[in-house]
C-alpha positions in Angstrom: -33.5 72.4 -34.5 -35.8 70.7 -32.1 -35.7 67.6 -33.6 -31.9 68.0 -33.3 -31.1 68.4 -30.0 -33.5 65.5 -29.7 -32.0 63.1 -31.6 -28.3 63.8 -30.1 -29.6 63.4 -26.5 -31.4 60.2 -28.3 -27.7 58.8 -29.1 -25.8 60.1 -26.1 -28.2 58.5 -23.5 -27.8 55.5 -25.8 -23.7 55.9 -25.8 -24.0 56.2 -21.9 -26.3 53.3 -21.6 -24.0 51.0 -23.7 -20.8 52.4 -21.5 -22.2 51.2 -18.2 -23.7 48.2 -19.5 -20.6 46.9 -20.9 -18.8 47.9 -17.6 -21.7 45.9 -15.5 -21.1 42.9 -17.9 -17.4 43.2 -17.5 -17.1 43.4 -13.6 -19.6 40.4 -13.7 -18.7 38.0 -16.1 -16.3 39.1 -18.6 -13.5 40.2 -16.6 -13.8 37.1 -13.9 -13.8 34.4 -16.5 -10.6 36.4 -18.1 -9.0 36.2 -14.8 -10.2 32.1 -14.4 -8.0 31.8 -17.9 -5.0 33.9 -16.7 -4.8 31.7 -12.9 -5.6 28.2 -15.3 -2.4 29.4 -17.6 0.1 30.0 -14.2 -0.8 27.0 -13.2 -3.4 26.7 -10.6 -6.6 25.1 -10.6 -9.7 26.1 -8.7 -13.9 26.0 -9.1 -15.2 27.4 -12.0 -16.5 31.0 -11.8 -20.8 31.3 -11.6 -22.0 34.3 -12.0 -22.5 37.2 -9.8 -21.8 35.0 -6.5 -18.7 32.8 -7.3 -18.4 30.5 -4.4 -19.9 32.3 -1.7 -23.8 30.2 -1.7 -21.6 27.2 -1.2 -19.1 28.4 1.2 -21.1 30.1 3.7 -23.5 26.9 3.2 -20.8 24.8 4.2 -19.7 27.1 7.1 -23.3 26.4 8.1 -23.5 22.9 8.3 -20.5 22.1 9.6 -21.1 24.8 12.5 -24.5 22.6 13.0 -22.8 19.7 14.1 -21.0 19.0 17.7 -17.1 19.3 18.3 -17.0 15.5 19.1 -13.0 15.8 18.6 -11.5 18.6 21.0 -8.4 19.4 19.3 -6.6 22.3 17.8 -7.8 21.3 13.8 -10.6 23.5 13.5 -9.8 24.2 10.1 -12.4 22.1 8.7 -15.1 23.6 10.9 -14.0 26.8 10.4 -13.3 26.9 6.8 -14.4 23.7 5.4 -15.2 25.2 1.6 -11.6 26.1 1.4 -10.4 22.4 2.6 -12.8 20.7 0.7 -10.9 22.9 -2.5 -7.4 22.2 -1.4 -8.3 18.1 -1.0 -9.7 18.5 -4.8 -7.2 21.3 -6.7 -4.6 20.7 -5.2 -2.2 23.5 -2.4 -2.5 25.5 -5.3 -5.7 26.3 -6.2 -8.4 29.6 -6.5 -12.0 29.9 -5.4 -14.5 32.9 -6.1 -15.6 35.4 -3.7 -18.4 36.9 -6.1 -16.9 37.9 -9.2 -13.3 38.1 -7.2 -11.1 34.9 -7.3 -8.8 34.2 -3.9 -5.8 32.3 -4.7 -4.8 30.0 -2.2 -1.2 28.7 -1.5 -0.2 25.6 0.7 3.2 25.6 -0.2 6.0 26.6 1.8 8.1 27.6 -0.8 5.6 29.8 -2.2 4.6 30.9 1.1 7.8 32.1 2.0 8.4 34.4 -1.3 5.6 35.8 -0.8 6.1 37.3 2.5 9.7 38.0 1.8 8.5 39.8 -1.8 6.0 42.4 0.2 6.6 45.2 -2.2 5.3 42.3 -5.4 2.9 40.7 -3.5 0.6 43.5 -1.5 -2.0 43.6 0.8 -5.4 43.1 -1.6 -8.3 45.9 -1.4 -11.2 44.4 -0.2 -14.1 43.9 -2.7 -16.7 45.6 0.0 -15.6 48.7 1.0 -17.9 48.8 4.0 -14.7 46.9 5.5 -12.9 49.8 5.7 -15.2 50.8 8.7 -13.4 48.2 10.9 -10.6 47.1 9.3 -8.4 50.0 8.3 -5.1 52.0 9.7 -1.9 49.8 9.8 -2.8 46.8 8.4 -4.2 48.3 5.2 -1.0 50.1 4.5 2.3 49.5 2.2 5.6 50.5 2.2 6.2 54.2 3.0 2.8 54.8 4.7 3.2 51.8 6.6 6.6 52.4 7.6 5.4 56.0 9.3 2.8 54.5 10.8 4.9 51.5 12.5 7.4 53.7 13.5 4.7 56.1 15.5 2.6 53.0 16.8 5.9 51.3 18.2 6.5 53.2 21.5 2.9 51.7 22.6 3.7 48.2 22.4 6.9 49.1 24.2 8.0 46.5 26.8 8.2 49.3 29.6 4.6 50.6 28.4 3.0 47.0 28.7 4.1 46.6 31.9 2.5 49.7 33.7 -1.1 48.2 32.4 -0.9 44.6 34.1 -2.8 46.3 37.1 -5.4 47.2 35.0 -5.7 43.5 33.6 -5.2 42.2 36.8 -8.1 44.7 38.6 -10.3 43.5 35.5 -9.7 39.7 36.3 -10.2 39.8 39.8 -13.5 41.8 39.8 -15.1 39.0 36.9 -13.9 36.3 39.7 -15.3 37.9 42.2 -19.0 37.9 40.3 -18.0 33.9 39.6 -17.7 33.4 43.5 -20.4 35.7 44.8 -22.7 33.7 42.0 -21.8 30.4 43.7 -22.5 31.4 47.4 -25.9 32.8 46.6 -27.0 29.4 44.8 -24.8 26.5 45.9 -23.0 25.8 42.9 -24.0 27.0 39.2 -23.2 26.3 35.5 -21.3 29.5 33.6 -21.3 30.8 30.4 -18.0 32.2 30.0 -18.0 32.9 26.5 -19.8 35.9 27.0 -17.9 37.1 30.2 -14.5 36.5 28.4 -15.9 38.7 26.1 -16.8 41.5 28.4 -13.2 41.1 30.3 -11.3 41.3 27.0 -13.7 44.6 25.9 -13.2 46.0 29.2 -9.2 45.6 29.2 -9.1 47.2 25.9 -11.1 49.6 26.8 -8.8 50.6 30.0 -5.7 50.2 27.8 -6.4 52.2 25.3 -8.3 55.1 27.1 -7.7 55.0 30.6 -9.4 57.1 32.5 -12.4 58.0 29.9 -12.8 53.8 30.7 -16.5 53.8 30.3 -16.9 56.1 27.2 -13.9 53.6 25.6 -16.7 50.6 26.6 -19.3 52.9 24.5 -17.8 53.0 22.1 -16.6 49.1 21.2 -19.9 48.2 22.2 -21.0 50.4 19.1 -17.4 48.4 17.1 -18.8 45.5 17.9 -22.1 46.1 16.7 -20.7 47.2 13.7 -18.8 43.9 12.8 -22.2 41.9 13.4 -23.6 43.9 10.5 -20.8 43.8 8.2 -20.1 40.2 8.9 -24.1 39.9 7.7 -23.1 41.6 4.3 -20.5 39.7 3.1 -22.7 36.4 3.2 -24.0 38.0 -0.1 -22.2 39.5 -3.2 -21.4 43.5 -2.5 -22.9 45.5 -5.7 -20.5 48.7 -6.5 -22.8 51.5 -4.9 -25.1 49.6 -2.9 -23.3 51.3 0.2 -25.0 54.5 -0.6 -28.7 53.4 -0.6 -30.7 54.4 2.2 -31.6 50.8 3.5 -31.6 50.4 7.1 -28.0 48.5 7.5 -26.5 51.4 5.9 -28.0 53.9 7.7 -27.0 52.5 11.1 -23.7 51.7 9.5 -23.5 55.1 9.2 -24.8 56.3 12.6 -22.4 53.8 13.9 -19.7 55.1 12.3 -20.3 59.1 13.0 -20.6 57.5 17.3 -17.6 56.3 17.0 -15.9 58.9 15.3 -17.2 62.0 17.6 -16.5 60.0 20.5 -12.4 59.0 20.1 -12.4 62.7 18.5 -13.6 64.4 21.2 -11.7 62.0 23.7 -8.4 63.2 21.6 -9.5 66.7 21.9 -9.7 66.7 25.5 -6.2 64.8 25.2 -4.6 67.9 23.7 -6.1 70.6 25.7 -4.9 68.7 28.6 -1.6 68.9 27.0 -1.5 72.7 26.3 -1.6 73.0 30.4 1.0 71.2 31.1 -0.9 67.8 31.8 0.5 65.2 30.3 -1.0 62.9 27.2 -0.7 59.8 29.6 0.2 56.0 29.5 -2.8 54.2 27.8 -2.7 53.6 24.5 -4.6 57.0 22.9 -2.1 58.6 25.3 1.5 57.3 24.1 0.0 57.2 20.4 -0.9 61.3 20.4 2.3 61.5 22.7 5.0 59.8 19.7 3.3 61.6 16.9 3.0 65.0 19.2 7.3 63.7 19.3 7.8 62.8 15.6 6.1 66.2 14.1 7.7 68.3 16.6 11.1 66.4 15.5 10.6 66.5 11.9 9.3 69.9 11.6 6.0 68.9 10.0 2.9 67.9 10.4 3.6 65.8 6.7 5.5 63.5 9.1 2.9 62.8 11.6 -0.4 61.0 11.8 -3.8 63.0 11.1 -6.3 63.3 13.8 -8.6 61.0 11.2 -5.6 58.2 11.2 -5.2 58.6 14.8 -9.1 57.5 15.3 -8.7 54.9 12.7 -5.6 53.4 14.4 -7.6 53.2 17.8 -10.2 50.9 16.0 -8.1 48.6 14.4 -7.0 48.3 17.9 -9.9 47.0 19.5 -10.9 44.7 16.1 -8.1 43.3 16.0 -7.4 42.4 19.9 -11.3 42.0 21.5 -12.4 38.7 19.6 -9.1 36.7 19.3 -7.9 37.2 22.9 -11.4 36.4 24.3 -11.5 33.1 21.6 -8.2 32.1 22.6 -9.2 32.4 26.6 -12.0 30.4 26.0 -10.4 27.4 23.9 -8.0 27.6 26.8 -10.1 27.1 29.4 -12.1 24.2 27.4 -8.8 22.3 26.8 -7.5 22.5 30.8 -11.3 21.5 31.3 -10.4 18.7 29.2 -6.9 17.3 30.7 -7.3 18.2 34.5 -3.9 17.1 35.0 -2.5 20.2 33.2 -5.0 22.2 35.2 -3.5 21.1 38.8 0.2 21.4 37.3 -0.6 25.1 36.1 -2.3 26.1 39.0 0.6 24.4 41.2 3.0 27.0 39.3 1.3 30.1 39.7 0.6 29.6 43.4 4.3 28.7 44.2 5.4 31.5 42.0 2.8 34.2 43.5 0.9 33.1 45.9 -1.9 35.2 46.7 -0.3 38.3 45.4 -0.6 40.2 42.4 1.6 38.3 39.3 4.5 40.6 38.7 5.4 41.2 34.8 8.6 40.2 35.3 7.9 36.9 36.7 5.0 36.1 34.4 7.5 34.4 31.5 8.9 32.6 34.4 5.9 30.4 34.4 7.1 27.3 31.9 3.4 25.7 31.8 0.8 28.4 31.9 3.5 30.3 28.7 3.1 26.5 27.1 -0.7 27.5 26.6 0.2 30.7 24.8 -0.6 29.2 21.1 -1.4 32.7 19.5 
C-alpha cells in the first residue's frame, strides 16, 4: 500500500507541476503571441512581442537617452522627450499601432475618430487593470472604477470640488505662496542676489497646499503623510522599469517591505485623522471645509439619506479617495508651475504684461476668487 500512496503523490505532484508550467508558458509566451495575432488580424501593426520584457529594455532605454540630452528647443512638444519609444512606434506602424509592456500589449490610437468612440463607448472600452498590482497603492479610488461604482463615488466626491468650497481655501493657497516668497526675498538680502532651484520649492508649495486642503487643521500630519506618498511612487516608479512576476509582491525583499510599512503609515494616519473627524462630529463639532471634511460630511449625507450604509463610501474607500487625491494633484500642478515659470523666463514681454494685470487688478492685496478669471493673460497660461 506504501508503494501506492507513493506512486499517486508521484503523478499528482507531476499533474500540478505540468498545470503551473503550462500556465507560466502561457502568461509568457503563449498567450502574448496569440494576442500579437488577434491585434495583426483588426488591423494594427506594432513591434513584435520578445519574451518576458516586451518593449520595456527599449523604452525605458530611450526614455534614458533622450532625458540625457539638453532642451535646446523650449516649447510645449515634449512628447518626444517624454515618450520617445512610443513616437518612434507611431512614425514606423502607423496611429494605429501596439507595443509590449512585458507580456502585455498597449494599443495605441492617434485617430480622432477612434478616439472619440472610445470615450463615448465607456461601458465597451474600460479602464484596463494594471499588470503590477503594486499600483494599486497609489493609484486607486475614483479613477479605477466603472459604471455603477463610479457613479456613487462621483456623486459623493462632487460637493468638494464645489465652486463655493474652492473658494473658502484661496487663503490657504495664498498664506502658502506668500510665506515661499518671503524665504525667496529674505535669501536675497542675506547674500546680495542668488540662483534658485524652484523645482524643488514648487514641490513643497504644491505638497503643502494639498496638505492644507485636504486636512486642514491636522496640516502637518497631512505633510507626513505625502512625504511617505511620495516616497512610495519613487519606489513603484523603480519597479515598473522591469517586468512584474505574478507573486513577486509577496517576497520579503526590501522594496516590498517598505512598500508595505509605507502603506500601513499611511493608512493608520488618514484613519486615525478620520476617526478624530467623527468623534468630533458626535459632539456637535462639525466635519469641516477641507477636503477629508466635506468628503466624510456628503457620505455622512448620502447614508443618512439613503438609509444605508450600502449607499455610502467605506472608511477603507474614504482613505483611498484621499490618496488619489494627493497623486493625482502634487506632481502635475508643481510641473505645470515650473514649465510656467521657465516659458515667462523665456519671453519677458509676457512676464511685464502679466505682472502689469495682476497689479492693476489687485494691487497689493490678497487676489479675490472672483476676480481671479478676470485676469485674460495670467488664465492664457492655464494649459492643463
Amino acid at each position: 500500500m506504501g508503494n501506492f500512496y507513493n506512486i499517486i503523490a508521484a503523478i499528482l505532484c507531476g499533474i500540478i507541476f505540468l498545470v503551473y508550467t503550462w500556465k507560466v508558458l502561457n502568461w509568457a509566451w503563449f498567450r502574448p503571441k496569440k494576442l500579437e495575432k488577434f491585434l495583426r488580424q483588426q488591423g494594427l501593426s506594432g513591434t513584435s512581442y520578445r519574451l518576458l520584457h516586451g518593449d520595456l529594455k527599449e523604452l525605458y532605454k530611450s526614455i534614458k537617452e533622450a532625458q540625457s540630452k539638453p532642451i535646446n528647443d523650449l516649447s510645449n512638444n515634449i512628447a518626444p522627450r517624454i515618450i520617445p519609444y512610443f513616437i518612434q512606434t507611431i512614425s514606423k506602424c502607423g496611429k494605429k499601432c501596439f507595443v509590449w509592456f512585458g507580456p502585455r500589449p498597449m494599443i495605441i490610437i492617434m485617430e480622432s475618430e477612434l478616439i472619440r468612440e472610445i470615450f463615448a463607448k465607456n461601458y465597451v472600452y474600460q479602464k484596463p487593470h494594471h499588470s503590477n498590482p503594486v499600483a494599486n497603492l497609489l493609484i486607486r479610488g475614483i479613477a479605477n472604477y466603472e459604471e455603477d461604482k463610479w457613479a456613487k463615488h462621483r456623486k459623493i466626491l462632487k460637493p468638494a470640488f464645489h465652486m463655493e468650497k474652492l473658494k473658502v481655501l484661496l487663503p490657504s493657497f495664498y498664506l502658502s505662496c506668500i510665506e515661499m516668497l518671503k524665504e525667496w526675498e529674505q535669501d536675497c538680502i542675506e547674500q546680495g542676489s542668488k540662483e534658485l532651484d524652484i523645482w524643488p520649492q514648487l514641490q513643497k508649495l504644491t505638497s503643502d497646499m494639498i496638505s492644507c486642503t485636504t486636512f486642514g487643521s491636522s496640516y502637518e500630519e497631512g505633510r507626513r503623510i505625502f512625504e511617505l506618498q511620495k516616497e512610495q511612487a519613487e519606489i513603484i516608479m523603480k519597479q515598473f522599469s522591469s517586468i512584474y512576476i505574478p507573486g513577486s509582491r509577496f517576497l520579503p525583499t526590501k522594496s516590498n517591505k517598505k512598500m508595505k510599512e509605507i502603506e500601513k503609515e499611511v493608512q493608520e494616519s488618514i484613519r486615525r485623522l478620520i476617526g478624530n473627524r467623527l468623534k468630533a462630529k458626535e459632539v456637535g463639532q462639525a466635519f469641516g471645509d477641507e477636503l477629508l471634511g466635506t468628503l466624510l460630511e456628503s457620505n455622512s449625507n448620502e447614508i443618512e439619506e439613503q438609509g444605508s450604509k450600502e449607499f455610502g463610501l467605506t472608511i477603507h474607500e474614504v482613505i483611498q479617495e484621499c490618496k488619489l487625491f494627493y497623486f493625482a494633484g502634487q506632481e502635475t500642478t508643481s510641473v505645470w508651475l515650473v514649465w510656467t515659470m521657465i516659458l515667462l523666463s523665456r519671453h519677458q514681454d509676457w512676464q511685464e504684461k502679466a505682472r502689469e494685470e495682476v497689479v492693476q487688478a489687485f494691487g497689493s492685496d490678497q487676489p479675490a476668487f472672483d476676480e481671479v478669471s478676470r485676469l485674460k493673460i495670467v488664465s492664457s497660461f492655464n494649459i492643463t
